[in-house]
C-alpha positions in Angstrom: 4.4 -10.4 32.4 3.4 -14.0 33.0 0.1 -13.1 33.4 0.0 -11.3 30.4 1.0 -14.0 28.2 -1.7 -16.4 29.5 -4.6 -13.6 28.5 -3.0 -13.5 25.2 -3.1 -17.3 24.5 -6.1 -17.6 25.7 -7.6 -14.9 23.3 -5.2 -16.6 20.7 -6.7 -20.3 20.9 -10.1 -18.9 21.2 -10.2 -16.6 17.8 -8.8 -20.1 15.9 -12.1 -20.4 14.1 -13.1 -16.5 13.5 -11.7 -13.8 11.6 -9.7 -11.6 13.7 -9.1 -7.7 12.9 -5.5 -7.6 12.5 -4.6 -11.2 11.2 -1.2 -11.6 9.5 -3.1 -14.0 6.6 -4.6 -11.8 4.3 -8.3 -12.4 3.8 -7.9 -12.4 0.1 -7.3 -15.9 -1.5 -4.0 -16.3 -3.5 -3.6 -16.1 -6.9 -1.1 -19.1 -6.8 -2.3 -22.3 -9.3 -3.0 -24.6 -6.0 -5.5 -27.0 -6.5 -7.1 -30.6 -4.8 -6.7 -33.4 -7.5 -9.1 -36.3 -7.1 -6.9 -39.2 -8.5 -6.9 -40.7 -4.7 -10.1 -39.9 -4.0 -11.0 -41.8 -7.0 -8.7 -44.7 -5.4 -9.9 -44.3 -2.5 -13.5 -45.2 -3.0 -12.9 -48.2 -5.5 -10.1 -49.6 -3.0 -7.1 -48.7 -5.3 -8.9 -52.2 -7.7 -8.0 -51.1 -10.6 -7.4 -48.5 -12.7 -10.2 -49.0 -14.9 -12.4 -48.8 -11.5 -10.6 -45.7 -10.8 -12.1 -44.2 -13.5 -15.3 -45.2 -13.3 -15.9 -43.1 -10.2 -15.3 -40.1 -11.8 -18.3 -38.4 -12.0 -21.4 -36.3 -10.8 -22.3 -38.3 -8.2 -19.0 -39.2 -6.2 -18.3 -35.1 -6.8 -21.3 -33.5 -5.6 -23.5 -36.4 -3.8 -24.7 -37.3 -0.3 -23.4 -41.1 -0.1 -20.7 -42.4 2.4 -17.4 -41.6 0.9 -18.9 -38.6 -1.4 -19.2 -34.8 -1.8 -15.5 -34.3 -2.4 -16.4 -31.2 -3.3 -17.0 -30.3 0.0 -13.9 -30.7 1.3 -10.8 -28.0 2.6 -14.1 -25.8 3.8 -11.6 -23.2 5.4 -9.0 -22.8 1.6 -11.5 -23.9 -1.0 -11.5 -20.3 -1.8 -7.1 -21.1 -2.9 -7.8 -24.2 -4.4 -8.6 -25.3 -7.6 -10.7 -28.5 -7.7 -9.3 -30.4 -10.6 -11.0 -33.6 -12.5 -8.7 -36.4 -12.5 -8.5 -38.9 -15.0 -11.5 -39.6 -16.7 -14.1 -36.8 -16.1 -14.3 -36.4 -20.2 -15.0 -39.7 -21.4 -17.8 -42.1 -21.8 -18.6 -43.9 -18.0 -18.4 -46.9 -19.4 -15.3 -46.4 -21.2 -12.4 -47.1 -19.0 -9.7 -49.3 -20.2 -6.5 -47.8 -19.8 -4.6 -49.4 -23.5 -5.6 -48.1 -26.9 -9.1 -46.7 -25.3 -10.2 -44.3 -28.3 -12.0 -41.4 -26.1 -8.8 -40.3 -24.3 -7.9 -36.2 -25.1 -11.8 -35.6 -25.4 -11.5 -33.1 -23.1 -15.6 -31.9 -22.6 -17.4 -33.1 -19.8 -18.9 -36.2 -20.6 -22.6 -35.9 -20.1 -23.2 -39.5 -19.2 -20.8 -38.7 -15.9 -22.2 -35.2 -15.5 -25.9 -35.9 -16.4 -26.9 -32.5 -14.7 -24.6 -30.4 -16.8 -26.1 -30.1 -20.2 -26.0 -28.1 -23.4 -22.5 -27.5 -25.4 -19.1 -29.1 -24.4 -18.3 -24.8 -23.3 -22.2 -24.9 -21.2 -21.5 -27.7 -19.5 -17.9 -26.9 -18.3 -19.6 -23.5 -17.6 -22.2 -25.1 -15.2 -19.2 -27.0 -13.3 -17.5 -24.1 -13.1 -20.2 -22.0 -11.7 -21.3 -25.2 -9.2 -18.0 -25.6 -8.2 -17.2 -21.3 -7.4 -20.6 -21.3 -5.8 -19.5 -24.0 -3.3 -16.7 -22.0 -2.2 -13.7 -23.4 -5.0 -12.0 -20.7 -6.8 -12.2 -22.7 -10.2 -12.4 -26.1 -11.9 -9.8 -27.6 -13.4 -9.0 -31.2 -15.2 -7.0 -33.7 -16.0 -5.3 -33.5 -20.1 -4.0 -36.9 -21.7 -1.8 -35.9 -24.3 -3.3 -37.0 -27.3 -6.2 -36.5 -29.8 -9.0 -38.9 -29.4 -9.2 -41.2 -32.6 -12.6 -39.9 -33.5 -10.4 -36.5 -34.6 -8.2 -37.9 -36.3 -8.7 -36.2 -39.7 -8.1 -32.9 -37.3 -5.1 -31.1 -37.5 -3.2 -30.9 -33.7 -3.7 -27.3 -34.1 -7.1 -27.1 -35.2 -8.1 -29.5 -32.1 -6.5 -28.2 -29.4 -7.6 -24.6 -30.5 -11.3 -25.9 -30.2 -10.8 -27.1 -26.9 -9.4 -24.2 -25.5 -11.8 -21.6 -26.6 -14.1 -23.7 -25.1 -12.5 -23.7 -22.0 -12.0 -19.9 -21.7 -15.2 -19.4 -22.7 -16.8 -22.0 -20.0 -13.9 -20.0 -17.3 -12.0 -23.3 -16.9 -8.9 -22.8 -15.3 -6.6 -25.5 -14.9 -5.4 -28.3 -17.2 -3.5 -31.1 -15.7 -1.3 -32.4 -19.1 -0.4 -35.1 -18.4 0.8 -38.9 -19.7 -0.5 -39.8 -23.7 1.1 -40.3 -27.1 2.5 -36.3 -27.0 3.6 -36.9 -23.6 7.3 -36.4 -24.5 6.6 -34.8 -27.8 8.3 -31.4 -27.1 6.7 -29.3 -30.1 3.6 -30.9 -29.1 3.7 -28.7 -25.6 4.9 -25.8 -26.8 2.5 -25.8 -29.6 -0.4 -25.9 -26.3 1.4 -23.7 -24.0 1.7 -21.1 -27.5 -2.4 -21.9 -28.4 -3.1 -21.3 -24.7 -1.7 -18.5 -24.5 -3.6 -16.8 -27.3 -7.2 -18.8 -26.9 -7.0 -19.3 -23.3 -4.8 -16.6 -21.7 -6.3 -17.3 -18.2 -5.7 -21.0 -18.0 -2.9 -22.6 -16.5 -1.5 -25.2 -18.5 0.5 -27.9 -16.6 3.3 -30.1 -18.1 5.4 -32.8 -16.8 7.7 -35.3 -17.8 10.9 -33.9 -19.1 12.5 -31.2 -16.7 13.5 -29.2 -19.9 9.4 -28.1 -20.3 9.6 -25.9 -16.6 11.1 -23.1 -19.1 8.2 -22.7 -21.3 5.6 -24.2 -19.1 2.7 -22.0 -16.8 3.4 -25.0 -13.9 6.0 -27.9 -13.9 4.4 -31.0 -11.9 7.8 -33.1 -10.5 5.5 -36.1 -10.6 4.5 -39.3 -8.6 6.1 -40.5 -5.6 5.5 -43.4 -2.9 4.5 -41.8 0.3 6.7 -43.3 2.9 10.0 -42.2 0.9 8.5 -38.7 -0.8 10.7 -36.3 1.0 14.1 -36.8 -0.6 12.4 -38.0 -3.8 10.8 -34.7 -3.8 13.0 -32.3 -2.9 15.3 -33.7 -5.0 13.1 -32.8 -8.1 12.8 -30.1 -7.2 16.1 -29.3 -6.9 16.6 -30.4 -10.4 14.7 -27.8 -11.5 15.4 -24.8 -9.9 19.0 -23.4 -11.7 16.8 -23.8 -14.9 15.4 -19.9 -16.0 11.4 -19.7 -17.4 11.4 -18.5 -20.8 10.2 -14.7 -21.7 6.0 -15.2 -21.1 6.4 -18.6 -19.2 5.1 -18.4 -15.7 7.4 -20.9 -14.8 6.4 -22.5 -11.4 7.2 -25.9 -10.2 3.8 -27.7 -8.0 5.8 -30.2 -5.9 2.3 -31.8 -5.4 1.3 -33.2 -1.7 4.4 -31.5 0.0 3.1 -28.4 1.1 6.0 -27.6 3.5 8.9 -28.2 0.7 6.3 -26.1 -1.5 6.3 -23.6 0.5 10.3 -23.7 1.8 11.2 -23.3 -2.2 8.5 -21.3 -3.9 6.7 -23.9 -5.1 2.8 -24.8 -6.2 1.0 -27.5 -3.9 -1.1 -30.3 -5.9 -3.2 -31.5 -2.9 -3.1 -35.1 -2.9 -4.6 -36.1 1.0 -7.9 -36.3 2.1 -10.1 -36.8 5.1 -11.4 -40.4 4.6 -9.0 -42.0 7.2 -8.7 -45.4 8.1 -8.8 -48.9 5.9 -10.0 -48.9 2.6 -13.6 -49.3 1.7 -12.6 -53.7 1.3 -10.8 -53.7 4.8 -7.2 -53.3 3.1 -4.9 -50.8 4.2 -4.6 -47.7 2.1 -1.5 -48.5 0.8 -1.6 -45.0 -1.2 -1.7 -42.9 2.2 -0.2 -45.5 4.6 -0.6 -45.1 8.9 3.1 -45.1 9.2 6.2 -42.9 8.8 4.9 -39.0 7.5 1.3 -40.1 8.1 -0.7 -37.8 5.5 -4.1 -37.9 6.7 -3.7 -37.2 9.9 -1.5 -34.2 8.6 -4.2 -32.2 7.2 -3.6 -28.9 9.0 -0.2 -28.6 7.2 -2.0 -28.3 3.9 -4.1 -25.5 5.1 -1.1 -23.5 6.9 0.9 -24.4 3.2 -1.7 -23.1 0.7 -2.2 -20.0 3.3 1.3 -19.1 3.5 0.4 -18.3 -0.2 -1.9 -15.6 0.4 1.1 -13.8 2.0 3.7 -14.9 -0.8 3.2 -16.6 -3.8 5.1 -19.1 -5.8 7.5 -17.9 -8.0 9.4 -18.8 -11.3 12.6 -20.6 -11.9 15.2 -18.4 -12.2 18.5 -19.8 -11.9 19.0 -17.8 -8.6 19.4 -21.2 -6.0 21.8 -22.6 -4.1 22.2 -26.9 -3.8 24.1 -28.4 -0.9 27.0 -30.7 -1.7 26.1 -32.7 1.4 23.4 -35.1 1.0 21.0 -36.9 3.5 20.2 -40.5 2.6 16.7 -41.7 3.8 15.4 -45.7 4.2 12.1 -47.2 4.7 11.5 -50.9 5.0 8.9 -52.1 3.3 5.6 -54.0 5.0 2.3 -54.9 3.1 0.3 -52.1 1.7 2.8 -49.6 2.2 2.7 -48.4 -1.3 1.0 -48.2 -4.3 3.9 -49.6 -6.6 3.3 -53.1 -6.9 6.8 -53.7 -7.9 7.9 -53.4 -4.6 9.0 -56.6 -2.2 7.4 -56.8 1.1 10.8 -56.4 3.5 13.1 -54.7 0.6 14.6 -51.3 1.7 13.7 -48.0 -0.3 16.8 -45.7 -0.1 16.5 -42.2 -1.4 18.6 -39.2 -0.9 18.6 -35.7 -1.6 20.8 -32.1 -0.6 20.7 -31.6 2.7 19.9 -27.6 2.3 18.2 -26.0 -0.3 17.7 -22.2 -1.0 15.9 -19.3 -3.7 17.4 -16.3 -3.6 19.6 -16.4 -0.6 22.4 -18.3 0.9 22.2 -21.6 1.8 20.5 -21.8 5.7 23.4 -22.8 7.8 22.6 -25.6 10.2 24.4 -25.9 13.7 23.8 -30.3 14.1 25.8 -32.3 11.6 24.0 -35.8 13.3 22.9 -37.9 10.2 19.1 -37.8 11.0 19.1 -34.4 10.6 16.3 -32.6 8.9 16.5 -31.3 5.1 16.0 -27.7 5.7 14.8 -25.3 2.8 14.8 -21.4 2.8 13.8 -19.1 0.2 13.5 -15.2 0.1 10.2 -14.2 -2.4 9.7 -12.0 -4.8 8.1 -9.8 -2.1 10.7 -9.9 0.5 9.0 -12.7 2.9 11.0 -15.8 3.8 10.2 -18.7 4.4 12.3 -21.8 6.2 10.9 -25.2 6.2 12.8 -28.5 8.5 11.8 -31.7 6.8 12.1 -34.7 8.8 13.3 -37.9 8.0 12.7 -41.2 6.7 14.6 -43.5 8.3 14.4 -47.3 9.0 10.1 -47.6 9.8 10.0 -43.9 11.6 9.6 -40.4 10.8 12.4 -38.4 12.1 12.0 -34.7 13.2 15.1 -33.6 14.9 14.8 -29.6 16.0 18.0 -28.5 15.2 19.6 -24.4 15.1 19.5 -22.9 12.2 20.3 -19.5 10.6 19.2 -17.9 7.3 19.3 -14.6 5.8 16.5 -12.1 6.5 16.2 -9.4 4.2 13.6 -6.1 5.3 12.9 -6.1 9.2 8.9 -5.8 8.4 8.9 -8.5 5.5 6.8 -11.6 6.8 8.8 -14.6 8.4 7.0 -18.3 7.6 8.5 -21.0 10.0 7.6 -24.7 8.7 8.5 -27.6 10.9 10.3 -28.3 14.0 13.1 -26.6 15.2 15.9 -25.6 18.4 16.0 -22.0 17.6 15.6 -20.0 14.2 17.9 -16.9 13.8 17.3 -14.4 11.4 20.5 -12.4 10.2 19.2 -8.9 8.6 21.6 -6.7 6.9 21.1 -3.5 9.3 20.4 -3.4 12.9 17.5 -1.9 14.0 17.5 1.8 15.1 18.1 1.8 19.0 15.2 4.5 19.0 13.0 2.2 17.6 10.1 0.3 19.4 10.1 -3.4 18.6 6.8 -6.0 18.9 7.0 -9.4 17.2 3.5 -10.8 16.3 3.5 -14.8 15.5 0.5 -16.4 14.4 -0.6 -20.0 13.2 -0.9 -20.1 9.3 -3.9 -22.3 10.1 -5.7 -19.5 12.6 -6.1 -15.6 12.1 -5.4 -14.4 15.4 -1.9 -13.3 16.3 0.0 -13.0 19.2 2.3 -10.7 20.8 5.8 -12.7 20.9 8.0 -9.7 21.9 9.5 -10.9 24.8 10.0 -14.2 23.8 12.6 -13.5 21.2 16.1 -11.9 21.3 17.1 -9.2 18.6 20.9 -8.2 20.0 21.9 -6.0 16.6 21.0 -7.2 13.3 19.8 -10.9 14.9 16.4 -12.0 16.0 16.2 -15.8 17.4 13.0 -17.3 18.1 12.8 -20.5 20.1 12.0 -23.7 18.8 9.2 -23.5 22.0 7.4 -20.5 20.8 7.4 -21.9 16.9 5.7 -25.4 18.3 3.5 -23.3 21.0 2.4 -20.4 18.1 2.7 -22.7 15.0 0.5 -25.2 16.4 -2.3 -22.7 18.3 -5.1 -23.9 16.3 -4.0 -27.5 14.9 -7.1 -29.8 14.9 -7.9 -32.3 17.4 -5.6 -35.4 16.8 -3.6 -33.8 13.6 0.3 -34.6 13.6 1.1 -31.7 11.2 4.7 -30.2 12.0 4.2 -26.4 13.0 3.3 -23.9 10.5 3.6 -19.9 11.8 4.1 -16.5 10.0 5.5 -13.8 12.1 6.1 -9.7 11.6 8.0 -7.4 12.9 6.6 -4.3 14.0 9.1 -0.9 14.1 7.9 2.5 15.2 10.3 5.5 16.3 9.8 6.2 20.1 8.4 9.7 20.7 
């Protein structure tokens, strides 16, 4: 038996970059409204200056060219084909035009041809040519970032009349994400239902995100919970999150919450991921530390493979709406991070203050809360929902606490529902126990396949689990082993693995 598991992790590491025949990732990209937002990139190559710098590199060049710290469309090669690649701010007004107060151009919402010089013709020709460029690379559409407002030159435009405009435009260019976000309609209510209603009738295949008041999840396509600061984002996030989830989406409303850069929590509570992180590592372009995506606690750049076992997960089961159907522990976990230099991107902050956040320590979707077996106080967060299509998904979320990240493996047990629906494990862990409501027939023959989200080969984990009745517990060790199979040289990404159940009747 022992020499049989060797020959199968052998074949296992070695298919990490191929396609293998019966991979538990479908080869079909999902139809979730994922996407890579460029805001950070954008700070990235300016060295966070200034906003106004920020939005000067939006355009053609820092997008599509050859120069150090360019081609972000080339990035995520292996789940371009999941992602959106969304425009942040910017990408629709005049280069030169950047101030951030009363600046006149903001809601123009057509690619601005003096970023873009390459894309030419009519404000729907030149989205179309993005579009196409961006698809042809590998993308599976082009989004960008909304302000909520009409730009002064429209004034004597009705709101109706406006936005209409711009979304035909956009459905007829194949545009496919708006990111709505901050603007003088920011917190107009009628003023996002009247786009969501237009959308919906001018635009019926773009997704229309909103933010800002949690009330807009019920009418909205996607609900973005918003900025956070990096070294404290777990319990900020989840939190959020958790905010949201007893509310219901409206008849018509799709109704998903993107928790942004937390692919893990996205994919423990059914959520969108708004892909934040990128691969230019290290100190900022003027020697400072990235204070956006600081080396310390949850260190997001060198946690890349999570994103790519998150968005995949979604290929197997997709985010789903708000529907009231949650449970929220009563028990929460309070997380602390004291501050150094360039640890953060809100300049409000004190160099040695604390930042204390908490959040429930268990969150669930359509099941009972996951029942944890450690009540030590740097325990994870652990999340657990049951999708629409029967898979489950349970995520452990370490810790922010003092200056480390905390992942403490700890027991826990959630509530499986079909023996063959999928099984995604996020995170570390003791054991995982899977409580079905049957047992499985005694003349049935049993194999467990596990398999890294991030590879497509899977191996056979049979005899490393125990089903006794209606419980299956796989070891924390074969979740770090399997989750981790094809994690990329020097990436600190918490395990990511799906696994299936196999029953046939012996003859």
């Amino acid at each position: 038996m022992r020499v049989i598991f060797i020959c199968l992790l052998a074949v296992s590491a070695a298919g990490c970059g191929t396609k293998g025949p019966e991979s538990l990732v479908p080869d079909t990209p999902s139809a979730a409204p994922d996407y890579l937002c460029t805001w950070n990139l954008q700070g990235y190559v300016t060295s966070y200056a200034s906003n106004e710098m920020m939005r000067y590199a939006m355009n053609e060049e820092n997008i599509f060219g050859d120069g150090e710290f360019c081609n972000w469309a080339g990035l995520y090669p292996s789940i371009r084909g999941d992602l959106y690649f969304v425009m942040d701010d910017s990408w629709d007004i005049p280069q030169d035009e950047n101030s951030v107060g009363g600046n006149p151009y903001l809601g123009t919402t057509e690619l601005n041809e003096e970023r873009f010089p390459s894309f030419s013709g009519t404000p729907a020709e030149r989205l179309k040519k993005l579009t196409r460029r961006l698809k042809k690379l590998g993308w599976k559409g082009a989004g960008g970032w909304i302000c909520a407002q009409k730009p002064e030159a429209y004034a004597s435009m009705s709101e109706e009349e406006y936005w209409t405009d711009r979304l035909k435009a956009a459905s007829e260019a194949g545009f496919s994400y708006w990111k709505v976000d901050w603007g003088r309609d920011a917190t107009n209510d009628g003023w996002r239902q009247m786009l969501t209603r237009l959308g919906k009738e001018y635009a019926p295949e773009l997704w229309i995100e909103h933010a800002m008041r949690n009330e807009y999840v019920e009418f909205s396509d996607v609900f973005r919970t918003y900025d956070v600061e990096n070294v404290i984002a777990q319990p900020v996030t989840i939190q959020r999150v958790a905010d949201l989830l007893p509310r219901r989406a409206q008849a018509g409303a799709k109704g998903i919450v993107n928790c942004e850069d937390e692919p893990y929590i996205a994919v423990g509570l059914g959520c969108a991921i708004g892909v934040m992180r990128h691969p230019f590592a290290g100190s900022l372009p003027d020697g400072r530390q990235d204070d956006a995506f600081p080396p310390v606690g949850h260190n997001y750049k060198r946690c890349l493979d999570e994103v790519v076992r998150g968005v995949r997960w979604h290929r197997i089961a997709e985010p789903f709406a708000v529907d009231g159907d949650c449970s929220v522990d009563t028990v929460r976990l309070a997380d602390s991070w004291i501050l150094r230099e360039n640890e953060t991107w809100n300049k409000g902050r004190e160099v040695g203050s604390v930042l204390r956040e908490s959040a429930p320590a268990r969150v669930s979707r359509r099941m009972p809360l996951p029942e944890v077996a450690d009540t030590a106080a740097s325990r994870p967060f652990v999340l657990a929902s049951r999708y629409p299509n029967d898979a489950v998904a349970v995520a452990a979320i370490g810790r922010a606490i003092g200056r480390e990240y905390v992942a403490r493996a700890v027991d826990v047990t959630v509530q499986g529902g079909d023996w063959s629906a999928p099984i995604g494990l996020f995170g570390r862990f003791r054991s995982v126990t899977i409580v079905y409501p049957e047992a499985l027939d005694a003349a049935a023959a049993v194999e467990v396949w596990g398999q890294d989200l991030a590879g497509d080969t899977p191996v056979n984990i049979t005899a490393e689990v125990s089903i006794d009745g209606n419980r299956m517990t796989v070891p924390g060790t074969v979740i770090d082993r399997v989750g981790l199979m094809c994690a990329s040289e020097g990436d600190l990404s918490g395990p990511g693995m799906v696994m299936k159940v196999s029953v046939a009747r012996r003859r």
